[in-house]
N, C-alpha and C positions, 0 to 999 in steps of 0.2 A: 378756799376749798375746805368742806367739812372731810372728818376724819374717814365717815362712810366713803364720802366720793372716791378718795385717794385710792382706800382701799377696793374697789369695785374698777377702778382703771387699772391697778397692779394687776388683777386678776383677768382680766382681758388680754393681758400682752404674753401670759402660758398657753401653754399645746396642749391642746382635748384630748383625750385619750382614742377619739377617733382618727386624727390627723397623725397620730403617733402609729397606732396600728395601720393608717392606710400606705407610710414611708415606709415600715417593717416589711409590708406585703410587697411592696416594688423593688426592695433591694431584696428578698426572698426569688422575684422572677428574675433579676437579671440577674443572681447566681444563678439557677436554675438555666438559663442560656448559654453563660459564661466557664462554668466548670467544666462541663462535658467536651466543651470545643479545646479548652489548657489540656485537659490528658489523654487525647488525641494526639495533639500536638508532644506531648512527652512520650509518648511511645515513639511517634516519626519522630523523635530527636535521638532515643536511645538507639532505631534501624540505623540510624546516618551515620551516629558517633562510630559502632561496630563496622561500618563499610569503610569508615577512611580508618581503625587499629588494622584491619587485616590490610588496607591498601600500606598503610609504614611500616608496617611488619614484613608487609611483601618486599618491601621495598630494602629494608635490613637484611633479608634471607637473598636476595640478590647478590647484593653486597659481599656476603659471606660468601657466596659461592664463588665471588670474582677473584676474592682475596686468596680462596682455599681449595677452589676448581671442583669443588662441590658443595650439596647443599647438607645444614648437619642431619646426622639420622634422626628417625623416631624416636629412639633411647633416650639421645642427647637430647631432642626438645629445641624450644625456643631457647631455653636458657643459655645455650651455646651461644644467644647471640649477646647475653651478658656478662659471663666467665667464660674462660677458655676451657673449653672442654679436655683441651690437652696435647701435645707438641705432635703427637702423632695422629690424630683427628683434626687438626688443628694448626699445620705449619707454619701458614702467612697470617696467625689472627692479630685483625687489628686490636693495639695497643687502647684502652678504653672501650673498649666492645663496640656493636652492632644500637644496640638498645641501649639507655641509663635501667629502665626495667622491664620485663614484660609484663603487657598490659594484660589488666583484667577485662571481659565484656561490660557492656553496662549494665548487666543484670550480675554482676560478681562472680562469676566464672569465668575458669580459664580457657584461654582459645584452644583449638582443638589442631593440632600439626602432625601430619602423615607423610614420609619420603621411603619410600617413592608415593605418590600420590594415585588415587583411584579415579579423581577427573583430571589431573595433570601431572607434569612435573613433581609438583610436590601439593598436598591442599591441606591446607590452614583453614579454619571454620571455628564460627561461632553458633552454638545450637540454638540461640533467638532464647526471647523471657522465658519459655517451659524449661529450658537445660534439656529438652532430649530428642532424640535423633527424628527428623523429619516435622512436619506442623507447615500449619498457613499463617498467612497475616507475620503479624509482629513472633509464633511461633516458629516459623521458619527459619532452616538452618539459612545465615548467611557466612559466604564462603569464597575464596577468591578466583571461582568459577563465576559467578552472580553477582557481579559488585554493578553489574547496569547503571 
């Protein structure tokens, strides 16, 4: 085989710059399918995450009440359910707390705890992605009225 030949098959067996650009254009559409459906999906995961901190938080604040025949004030916060708030706020608290810590929402804010409560017993809420009071969708306060 002359030295031409070689050279003229080497060069048949690379990508056109059409067949390069027309792989560029299909993986451009199936991003364009594929992103919008993932951060959809991450927002319903951040709703979900914040329904079951307030469902174990509720579940802590229980706890607490069992052990100390009420549930701590508004002053105290959650935090009472990680340190002892104190022998007289505090009689029967368990040894190790309620919590290792209180959780943040998944948007980096802290949960919102009111005792006595304005839709129950006591409510605990998270304000949803904006941080503030009321919104729809993924704004929306969720709260342990709402946890459907």
């Amino acid at each position: 085989m002359s030295i031409r030949r070689k050279k003229f098959v080497a060069l048949q067996w690379g990508f056109t710059l059409i067949e390069i650009m027309v792989v560029v254009v299909i993986i451009g559409l199936l991003a364009a399918i594929v992103v919008p459906n993932l951060i959809g999906n991450i927002d319903t995961a951040a709703v979900a995450r914040s329904k079951q901190d307030v469902r174990g938080v509720e579940t802590a604040l229980n706890l607490y009440r069992l052990d100390n025949f009420r549930y701590p004030s508004t002053d105290q916060g959650l935090q009472a359910l990680v340190a002892n708030p104190g022998i007289i706020a505090a009689p029967s608290w368990k040894l190790g707390g309620y919590l290792r810590a209180v959780p943040l929402d998944p948007w980096d804010n802290a949960y919102q705890y009111l005792y006595p409560g304005q839709r129950g017993e006591f409510d605990l809420f998270s304000y949803g992605a904006d941080g503030q009071e009321g919104g729809d969708g993924i704004n929306a306060d969720i709260g342990n009225w709402n946890l459907d």
